[in-house]
VOBA-1610 file (N, C-alpha, C; in pm, whole numbers, padded with zeros to 5 digits, always signed):
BEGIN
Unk+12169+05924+10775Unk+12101+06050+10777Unk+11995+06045+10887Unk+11993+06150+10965Unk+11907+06150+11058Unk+11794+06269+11084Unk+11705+06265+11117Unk+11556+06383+11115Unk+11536+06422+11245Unk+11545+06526+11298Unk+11520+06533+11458Unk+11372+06595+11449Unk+11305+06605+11534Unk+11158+06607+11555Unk+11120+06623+11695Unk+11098+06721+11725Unk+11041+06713+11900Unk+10951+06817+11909Unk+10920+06842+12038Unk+10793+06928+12081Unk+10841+07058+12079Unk+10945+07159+12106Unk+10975+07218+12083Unk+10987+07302+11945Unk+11027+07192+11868Unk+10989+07248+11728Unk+10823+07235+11720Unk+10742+07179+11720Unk+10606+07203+11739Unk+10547+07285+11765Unk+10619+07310+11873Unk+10516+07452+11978Unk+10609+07585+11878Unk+10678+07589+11833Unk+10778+07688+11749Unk+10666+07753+11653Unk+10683+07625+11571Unk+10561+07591+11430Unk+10452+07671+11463Unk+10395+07625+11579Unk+10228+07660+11618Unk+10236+07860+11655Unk+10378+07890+11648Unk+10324+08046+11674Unk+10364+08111+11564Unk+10442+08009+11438Unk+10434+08065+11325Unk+10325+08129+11222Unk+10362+08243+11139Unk+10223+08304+11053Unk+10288+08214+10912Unk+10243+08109+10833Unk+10262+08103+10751Unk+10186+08112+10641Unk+10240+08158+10487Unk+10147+08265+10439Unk+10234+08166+10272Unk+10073+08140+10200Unk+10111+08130+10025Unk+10046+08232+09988Unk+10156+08306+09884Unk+10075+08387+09791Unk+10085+08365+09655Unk+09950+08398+09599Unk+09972+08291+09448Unk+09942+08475+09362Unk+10079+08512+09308Unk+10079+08603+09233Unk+10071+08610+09077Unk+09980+08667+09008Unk+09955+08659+08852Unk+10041+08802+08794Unk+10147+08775+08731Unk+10191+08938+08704Unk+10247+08967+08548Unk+10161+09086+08454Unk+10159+09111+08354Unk+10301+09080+08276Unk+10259+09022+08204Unk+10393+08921+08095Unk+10452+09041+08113Unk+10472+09154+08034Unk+10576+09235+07978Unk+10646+09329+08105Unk+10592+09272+08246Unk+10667+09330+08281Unk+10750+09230+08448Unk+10732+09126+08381Unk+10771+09013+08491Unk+10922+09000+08483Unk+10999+09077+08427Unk+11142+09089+08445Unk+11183+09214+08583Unk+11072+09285+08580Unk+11114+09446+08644Unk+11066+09369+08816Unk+10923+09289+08778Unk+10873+09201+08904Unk+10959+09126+08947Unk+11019+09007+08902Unk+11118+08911+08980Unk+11170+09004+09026Unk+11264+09133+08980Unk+11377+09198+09027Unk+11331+09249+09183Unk+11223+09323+09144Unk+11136+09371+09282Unk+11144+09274+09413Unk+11033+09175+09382Unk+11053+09082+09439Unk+11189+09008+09526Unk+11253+08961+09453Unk+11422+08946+09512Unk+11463+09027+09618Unk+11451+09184+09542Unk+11523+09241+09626Unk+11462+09295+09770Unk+11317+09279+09780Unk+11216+09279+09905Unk+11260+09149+09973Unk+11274+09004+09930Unk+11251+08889+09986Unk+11426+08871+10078Unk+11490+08916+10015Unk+11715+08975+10011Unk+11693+09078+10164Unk+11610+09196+10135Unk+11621+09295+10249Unk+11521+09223+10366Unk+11440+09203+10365Unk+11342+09161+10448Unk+11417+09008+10543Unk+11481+08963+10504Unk+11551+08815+10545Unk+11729+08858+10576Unk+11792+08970+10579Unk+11885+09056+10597Unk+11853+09126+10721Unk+11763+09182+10736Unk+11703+09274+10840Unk+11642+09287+10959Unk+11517+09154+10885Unk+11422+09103+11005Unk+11420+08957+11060Unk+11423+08995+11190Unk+11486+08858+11258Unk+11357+08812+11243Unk+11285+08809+11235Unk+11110+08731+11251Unk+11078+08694+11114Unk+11136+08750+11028Unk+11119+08666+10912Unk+11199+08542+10862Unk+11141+08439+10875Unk+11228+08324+10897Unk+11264+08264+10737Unk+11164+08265+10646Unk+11194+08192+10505Unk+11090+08252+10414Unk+11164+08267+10294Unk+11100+08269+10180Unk+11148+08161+10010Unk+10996+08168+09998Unk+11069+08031+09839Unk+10975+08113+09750Unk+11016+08180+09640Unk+10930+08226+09509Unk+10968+08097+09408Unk+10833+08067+09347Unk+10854+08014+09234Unk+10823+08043+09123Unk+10789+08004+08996Unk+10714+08037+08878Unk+10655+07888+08831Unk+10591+07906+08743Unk+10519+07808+08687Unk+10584+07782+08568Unk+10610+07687+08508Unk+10736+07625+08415Unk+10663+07649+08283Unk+10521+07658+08324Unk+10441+07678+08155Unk+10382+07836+08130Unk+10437+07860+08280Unk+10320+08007+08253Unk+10427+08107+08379Unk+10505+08158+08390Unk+10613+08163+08404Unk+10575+08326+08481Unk+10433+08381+08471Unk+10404+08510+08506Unk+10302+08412+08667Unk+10272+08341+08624Unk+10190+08269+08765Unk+10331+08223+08849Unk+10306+08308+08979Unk+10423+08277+09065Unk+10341+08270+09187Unk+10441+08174+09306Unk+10384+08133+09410Unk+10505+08152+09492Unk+10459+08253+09617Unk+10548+08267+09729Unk+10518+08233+09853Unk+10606+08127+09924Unk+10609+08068+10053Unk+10687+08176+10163Unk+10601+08191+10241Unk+10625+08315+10327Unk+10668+08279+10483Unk+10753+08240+10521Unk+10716+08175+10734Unk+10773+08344+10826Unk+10724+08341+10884Unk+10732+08448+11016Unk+10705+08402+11126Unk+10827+08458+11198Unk+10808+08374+11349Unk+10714+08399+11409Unk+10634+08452+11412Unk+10510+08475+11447Unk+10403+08628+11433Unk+10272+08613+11514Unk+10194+08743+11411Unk+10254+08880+11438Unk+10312+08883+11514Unk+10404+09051+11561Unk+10500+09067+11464Unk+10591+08944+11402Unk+10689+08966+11300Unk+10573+09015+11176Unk+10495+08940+11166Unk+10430+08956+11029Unk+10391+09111+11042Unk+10355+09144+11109Unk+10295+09296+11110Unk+10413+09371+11127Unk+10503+09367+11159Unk+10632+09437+11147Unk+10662+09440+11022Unk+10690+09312+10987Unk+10685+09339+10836Unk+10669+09374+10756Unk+10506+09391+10724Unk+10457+09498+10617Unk+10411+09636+10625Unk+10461+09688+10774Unk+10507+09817+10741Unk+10666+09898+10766Unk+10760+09784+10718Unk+10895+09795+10690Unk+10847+09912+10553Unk+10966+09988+10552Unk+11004+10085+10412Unk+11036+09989+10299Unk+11108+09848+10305Unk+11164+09764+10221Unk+11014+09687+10141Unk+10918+09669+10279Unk+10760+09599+10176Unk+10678+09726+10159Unk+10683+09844+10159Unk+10627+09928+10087Unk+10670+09999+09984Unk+10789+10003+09959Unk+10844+09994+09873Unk+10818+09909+09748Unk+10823+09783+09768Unk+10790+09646+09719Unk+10629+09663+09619Unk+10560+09725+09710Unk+10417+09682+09778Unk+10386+09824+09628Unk+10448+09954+09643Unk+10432+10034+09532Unk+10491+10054+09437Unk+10596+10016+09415Unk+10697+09933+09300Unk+10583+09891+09190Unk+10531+09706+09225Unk+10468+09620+09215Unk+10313+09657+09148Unk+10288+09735+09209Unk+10081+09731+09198Unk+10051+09763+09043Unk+10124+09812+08985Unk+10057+09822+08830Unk+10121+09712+08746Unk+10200+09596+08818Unk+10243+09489+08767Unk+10145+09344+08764Unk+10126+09394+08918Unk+10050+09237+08965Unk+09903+09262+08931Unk+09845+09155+08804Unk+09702+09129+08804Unk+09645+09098+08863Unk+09678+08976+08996Unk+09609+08908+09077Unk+09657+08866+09166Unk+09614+08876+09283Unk+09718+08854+09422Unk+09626+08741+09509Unk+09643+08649+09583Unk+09543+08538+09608Unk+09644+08521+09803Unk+09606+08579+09866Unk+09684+08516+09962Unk+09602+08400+10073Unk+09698+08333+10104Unk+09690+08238+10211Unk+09731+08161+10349Unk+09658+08163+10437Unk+09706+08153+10535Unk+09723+07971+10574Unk+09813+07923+10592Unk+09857+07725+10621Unk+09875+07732+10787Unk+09875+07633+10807Unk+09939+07560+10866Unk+10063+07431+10849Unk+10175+07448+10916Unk+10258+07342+10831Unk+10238+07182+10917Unk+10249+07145+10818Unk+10190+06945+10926Unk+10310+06877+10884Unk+10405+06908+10798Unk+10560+06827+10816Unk+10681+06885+10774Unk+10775+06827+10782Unk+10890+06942+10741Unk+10987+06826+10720Unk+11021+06754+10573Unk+11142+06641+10566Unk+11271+06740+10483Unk+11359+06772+10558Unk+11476+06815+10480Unk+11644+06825+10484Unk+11721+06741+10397Unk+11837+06706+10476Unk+11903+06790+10582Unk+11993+06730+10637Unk+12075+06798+10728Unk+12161+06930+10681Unk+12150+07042+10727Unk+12227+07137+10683Unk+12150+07220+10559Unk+12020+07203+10545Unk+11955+07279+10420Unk+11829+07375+10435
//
């Protein structure tokens, strides 16, 4: 198994916007949310070439605390982005769901992942 690594991917990285968002969203209605969600994270990665990855998770004990890993090729994609019809959509869907929205801006410092994934 082999890891390739060079400057190119570096300088790639460095004009990426990468973004955690740590979402809190009302128990009774975190079935209608995942759905939302999905189908913003499905169109948005279908559509827009600058949106490079998304990972939603949940929390295994608390299952309404969710955390989304966001990469965009950089800050012009990101702003394209959220005024797509697909994240406003999303964006008013959502707001009487989500209690608490926490976003964040990273930097990424490694990336180990097999070949082909």
């Amino acid at each position: 198994m082999s890891f390739i690594f060079n400057k190119n991917a570096i300088a790639q990285q460095q004009d990426q916007v990468v973004r955690v968002a740590k979402v809190r969203v009302d128990a009774g209605q975190l079935v209608q949310y995942n759905k939302a969600l999905k189908e913003q994270m499905e169109t948005a990665i279908r559509l827009e070439p600058g949106v490079l990855s998304y990972y939603a998770v949940a929390d295994k004990k608390d299952h309404t605390s969710i955390t989304i890993f966001e990469i965009y090729a950089n800050m012009a994609s990101y702003k394209a982005h959220i005024e797509t019809p697909h994240f406003k959509k999303y964006k008013t869907t959502v707001a009487h769901m989500v209690k608490s929205l926490e976003l964040t801006d990273v930097d990424i410092i490694g990336v180990a992942k097999k070949p082909g994934m």
